[in-house]
N, C-alpha and C positions, 0 to 999 in steps of 0.2 A: 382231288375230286370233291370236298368236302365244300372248297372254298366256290369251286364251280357251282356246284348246289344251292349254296346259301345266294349266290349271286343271281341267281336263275328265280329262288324261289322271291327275292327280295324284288327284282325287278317287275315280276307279273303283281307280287302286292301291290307294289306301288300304283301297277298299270289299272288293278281292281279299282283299289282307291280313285283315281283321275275318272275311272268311267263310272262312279254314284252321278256326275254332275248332268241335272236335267236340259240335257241339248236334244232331247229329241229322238237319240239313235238306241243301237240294242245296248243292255247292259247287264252283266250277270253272266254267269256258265250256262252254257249248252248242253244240253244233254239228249244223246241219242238211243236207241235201243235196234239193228238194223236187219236184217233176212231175206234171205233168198235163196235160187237156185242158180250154180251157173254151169255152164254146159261146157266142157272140155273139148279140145279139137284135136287132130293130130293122130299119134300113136294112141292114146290114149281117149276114148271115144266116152269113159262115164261123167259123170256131175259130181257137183260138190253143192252141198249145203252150208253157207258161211250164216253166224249168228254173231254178233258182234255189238258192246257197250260201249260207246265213248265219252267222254267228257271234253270238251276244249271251251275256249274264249274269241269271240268276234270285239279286237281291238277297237275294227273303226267299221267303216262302210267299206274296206277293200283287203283288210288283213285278218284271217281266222287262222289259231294255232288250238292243237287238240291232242289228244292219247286214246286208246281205243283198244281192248282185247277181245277174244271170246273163245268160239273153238269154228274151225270147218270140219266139217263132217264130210268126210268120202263116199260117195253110194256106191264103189266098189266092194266085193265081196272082200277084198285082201286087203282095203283101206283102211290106214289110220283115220285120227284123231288129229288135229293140229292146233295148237294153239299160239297162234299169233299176237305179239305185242308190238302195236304201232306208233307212229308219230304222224300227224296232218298237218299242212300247211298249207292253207287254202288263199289264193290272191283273188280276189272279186272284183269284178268291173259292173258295176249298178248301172244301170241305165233307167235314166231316165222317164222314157214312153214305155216302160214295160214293166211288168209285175216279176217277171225270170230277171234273174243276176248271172250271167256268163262266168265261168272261173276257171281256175286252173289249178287242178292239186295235185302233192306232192308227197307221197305216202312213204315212210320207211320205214323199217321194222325187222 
């Protein structure tokens, strides 16, 4: 497990390093802070309040990888607390004639 780690964290160094070079694109960590309501459906008819920090890296113009925790909050009367610890992996497809980037992610946790 150890040697996984060191390989993981050496690989995104190096990847740090590769994106100082000025071509134009993002570079550096991301940082989010995110909230909201969302509305349950089903048996289960209350909401939840998700609050949620992340930090990830946008490799190029098509690859974002990231980590993210916080807590949801239940607005049920008997509701926990949850606290969720994520993984994102986001693919982007940029376009061109548009200021929007279409994507598709990948959340586990």
């Amino acid at each position: 497990m150890k040697k996984l780690f060191f390989i993981t964290a050496l690989a995104l160094t190096a990847n740090m390093a590769t994106a100082q070079t000025n071509d134009g694109g993002h570079k550096g960590l991301d940082f989010g802070i995110n909230t909201g309501y969302e509305f349950l459906t089903g048996d289960n008819n209350s909401g939840e309040i998700p609050v949620e920090i992340s930090l990830g890296k946008r490799f190029n113009k098509n690859f974002y990888w990231g980590i993210s925790s916080g807590a949801i909050i239940q607005t049920e009367e008997e509701g926990s607390v949850l606290i969720p610890i994520t993984t994102d992996f986001k693919v982007l497809f940029p376009l061109s004639s548009s200021t929007l980037t279409p994507g598709v992610l990948l959340r586990a946790g």
